[in-house]
KOLVEXKE-755256 format. One record per residue (C-alpha): x, y, z; residue number from 1; residue in one letter. Coordinates in steps of 0.02 Angstrom, whole numbers, padded with zeros to 5 digits. Layout:
N
PT, X, Y, Z, NUM, a
...
//
This chain:
162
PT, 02523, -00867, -00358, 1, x
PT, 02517, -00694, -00475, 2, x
PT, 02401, -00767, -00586, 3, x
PT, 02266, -00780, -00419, 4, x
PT, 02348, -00600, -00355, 5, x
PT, 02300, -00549, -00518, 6, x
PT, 02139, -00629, -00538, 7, x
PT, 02084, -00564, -00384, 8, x
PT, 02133, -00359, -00416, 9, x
PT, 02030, -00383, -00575, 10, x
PT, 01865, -00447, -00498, 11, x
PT, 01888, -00312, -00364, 12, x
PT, 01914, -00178, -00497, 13, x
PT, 01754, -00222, -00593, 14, x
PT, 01646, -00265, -00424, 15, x
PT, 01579, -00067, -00429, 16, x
PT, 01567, -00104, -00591, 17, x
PT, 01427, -00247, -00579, 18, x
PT, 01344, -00177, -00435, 19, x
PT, 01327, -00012, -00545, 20, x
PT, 01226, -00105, -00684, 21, x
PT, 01132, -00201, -00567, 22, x
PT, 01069, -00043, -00479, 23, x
PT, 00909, 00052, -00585, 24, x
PT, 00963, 00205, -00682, 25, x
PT, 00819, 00288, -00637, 26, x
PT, 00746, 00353, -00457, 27, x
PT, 00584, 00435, -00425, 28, x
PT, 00538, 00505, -00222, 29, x
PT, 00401, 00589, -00176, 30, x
PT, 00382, 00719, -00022, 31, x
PT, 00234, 00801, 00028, 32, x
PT, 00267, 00949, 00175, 33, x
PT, 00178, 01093, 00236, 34, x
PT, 00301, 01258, 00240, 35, x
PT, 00217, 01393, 00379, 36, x
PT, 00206, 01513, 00269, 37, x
PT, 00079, 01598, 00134, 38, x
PT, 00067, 01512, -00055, 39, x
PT, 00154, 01666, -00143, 40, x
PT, 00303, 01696, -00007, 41, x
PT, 00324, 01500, -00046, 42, x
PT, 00335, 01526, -00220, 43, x
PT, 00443, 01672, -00228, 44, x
PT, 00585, 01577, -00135, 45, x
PT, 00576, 01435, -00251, 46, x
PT, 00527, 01527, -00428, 47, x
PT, 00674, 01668, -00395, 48, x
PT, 00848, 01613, -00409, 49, x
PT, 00921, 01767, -00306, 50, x
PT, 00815, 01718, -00178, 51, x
PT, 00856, 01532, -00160, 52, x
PT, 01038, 01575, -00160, 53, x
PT, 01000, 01665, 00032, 54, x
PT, 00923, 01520, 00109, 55, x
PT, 01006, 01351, 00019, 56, x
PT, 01166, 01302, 00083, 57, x
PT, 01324, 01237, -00019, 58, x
PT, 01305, 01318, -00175, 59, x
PT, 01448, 01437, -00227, 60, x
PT, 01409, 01523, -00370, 61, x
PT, 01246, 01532, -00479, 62, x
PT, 01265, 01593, -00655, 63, x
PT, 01136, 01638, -00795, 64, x
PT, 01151, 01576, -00940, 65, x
PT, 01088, 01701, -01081, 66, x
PT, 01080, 01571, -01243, 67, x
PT, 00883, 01536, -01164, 68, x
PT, 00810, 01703, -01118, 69, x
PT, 00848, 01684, -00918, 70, x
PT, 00770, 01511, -00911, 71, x
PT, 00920, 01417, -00900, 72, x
PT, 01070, 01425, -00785, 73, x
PT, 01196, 01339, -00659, 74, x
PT, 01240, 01295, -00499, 75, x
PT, 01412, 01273, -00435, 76, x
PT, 01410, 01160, -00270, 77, x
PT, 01519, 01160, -00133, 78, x
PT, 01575, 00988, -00184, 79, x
PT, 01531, 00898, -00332, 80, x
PT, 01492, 00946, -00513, 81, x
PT, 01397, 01102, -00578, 82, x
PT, 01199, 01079, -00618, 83, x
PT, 01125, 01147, -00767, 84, x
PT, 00956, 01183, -00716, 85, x
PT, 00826, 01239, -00853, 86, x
PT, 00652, 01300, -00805, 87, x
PT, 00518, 01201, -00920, 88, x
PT, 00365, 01218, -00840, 89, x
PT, 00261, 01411, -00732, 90, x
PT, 00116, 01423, -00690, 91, x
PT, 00130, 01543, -00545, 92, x
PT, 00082, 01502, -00397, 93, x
PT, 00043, 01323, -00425, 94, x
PT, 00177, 01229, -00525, 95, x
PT, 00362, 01221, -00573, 96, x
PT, 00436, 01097, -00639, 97, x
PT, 00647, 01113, -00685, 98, x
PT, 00768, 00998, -00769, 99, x
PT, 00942, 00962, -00693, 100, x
PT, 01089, 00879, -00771, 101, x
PT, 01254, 00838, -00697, 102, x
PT, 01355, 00738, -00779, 103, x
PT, 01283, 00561, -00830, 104, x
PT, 01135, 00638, -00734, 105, x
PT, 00979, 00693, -00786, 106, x
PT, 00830, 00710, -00715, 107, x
PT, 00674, 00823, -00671, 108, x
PT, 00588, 00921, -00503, 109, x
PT, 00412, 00972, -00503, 110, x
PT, 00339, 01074, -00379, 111, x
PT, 00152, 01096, -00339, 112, x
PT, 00097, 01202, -00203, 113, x
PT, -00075, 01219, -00134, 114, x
PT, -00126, 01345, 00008, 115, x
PT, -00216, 01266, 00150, 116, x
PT, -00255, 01332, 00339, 117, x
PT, -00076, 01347, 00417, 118, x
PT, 00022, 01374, 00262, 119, x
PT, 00048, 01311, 00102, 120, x
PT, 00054, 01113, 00042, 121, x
PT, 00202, 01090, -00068, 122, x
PT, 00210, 00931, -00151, 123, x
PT, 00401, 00899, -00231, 124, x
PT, 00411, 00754, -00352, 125, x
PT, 00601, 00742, -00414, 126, x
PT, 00652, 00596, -00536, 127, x
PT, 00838, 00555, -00583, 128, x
PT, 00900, 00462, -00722, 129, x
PT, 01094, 00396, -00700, 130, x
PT, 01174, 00332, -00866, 131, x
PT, 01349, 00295, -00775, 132, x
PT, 01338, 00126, -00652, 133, x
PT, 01495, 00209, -00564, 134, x
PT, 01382, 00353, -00536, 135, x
PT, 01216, 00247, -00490, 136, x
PT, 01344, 00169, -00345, 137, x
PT, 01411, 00341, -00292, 138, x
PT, 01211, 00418, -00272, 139, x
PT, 01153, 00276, -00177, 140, x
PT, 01301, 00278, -00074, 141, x
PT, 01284, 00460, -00021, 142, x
PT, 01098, 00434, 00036, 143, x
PT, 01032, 00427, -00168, 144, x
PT, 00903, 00567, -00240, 145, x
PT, 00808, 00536, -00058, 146, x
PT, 00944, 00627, 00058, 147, x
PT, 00964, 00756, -00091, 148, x
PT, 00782, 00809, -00086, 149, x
PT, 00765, 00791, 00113, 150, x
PT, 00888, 00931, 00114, 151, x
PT, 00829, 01039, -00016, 152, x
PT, 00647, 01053, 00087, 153, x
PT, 00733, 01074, 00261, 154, x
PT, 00826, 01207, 00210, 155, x
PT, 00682, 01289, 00117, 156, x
PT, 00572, 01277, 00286, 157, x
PT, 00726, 01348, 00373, 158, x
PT, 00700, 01507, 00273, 159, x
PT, 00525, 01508, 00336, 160, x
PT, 00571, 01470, 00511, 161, x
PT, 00659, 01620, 00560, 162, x
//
């Protein structure tokens, strides 16, 4: 009878485990959404860190980091782990593109925006590589890279909104 009680604690212990390695380490979503507002207000609340810290929620603290010439810093969340968040890519007012790490996560956001007649285009491509299957399970359970982004881009056409 302990050898079964046993038996059965271990294959519940490494369940999360196997579903972990079974899951992809790596995510890629796609939005494309029109923000109501001009091409260079859009870029100025996404290329300037004092400005994103008005209109995104759950972030405590942002803090430069001065071993990259002001291209690198990070985020401390509400909840969760900080985000090191390097710029790699400018080309103002077209393209960003950032790296993030957290963790056993890595991944990469790009930005494009295009001005067209009621605002500006913004196309956000963010991919996500998770190393830890503990981690993979944990994303996908709290609505994955998709709910992250969806987030990010309501909040950023809140700031518009007002």
């Amino acid at each position: 009878m302990m050898w079964i009680f046993l038996a059965l604690a271990a294959v519940l212990l490494l369940l999360p485990f196997l579903v972990g390695f079974m899951l992809s380490p790596r995510q890629q979503v796609t939005r494309v959404e029109l923000v109501k507002a001009a091409t260079q207000e859009v870029w100025e609340a996404l290329s300037n860190l004092q400005v994103q810290v008005q209109w995104r929620t759950g972030i405590n603290s942002v803090q430069m980091l001065d071993d990259d010439e002001g291209l690198r810093w990070v985020e401390k969340p509400e909840h969760g782990r900080p985000v090191t968040i390097r710029k790699l890519k400018e080309n103002p007012p077209q393209e960003l593109l950032l790296e993030m790490r957290q963790g056993s996560t890595n991944g990469t956001r790009q930005i494009r925006l295009n001005a067209v007649p009621g605002g500006t285009r913004v196309t956000f491509t963010e991919m996500q590589e998770t190393r830890n299957p503990l981690a993979r399970l944990a994303c996908r359970r709290q609505g994955g890279l998709d709910h992250k982004l969806d987030r990010f881009i309501h909040e950023l056409k809140n700031h518009f909104a007002v």
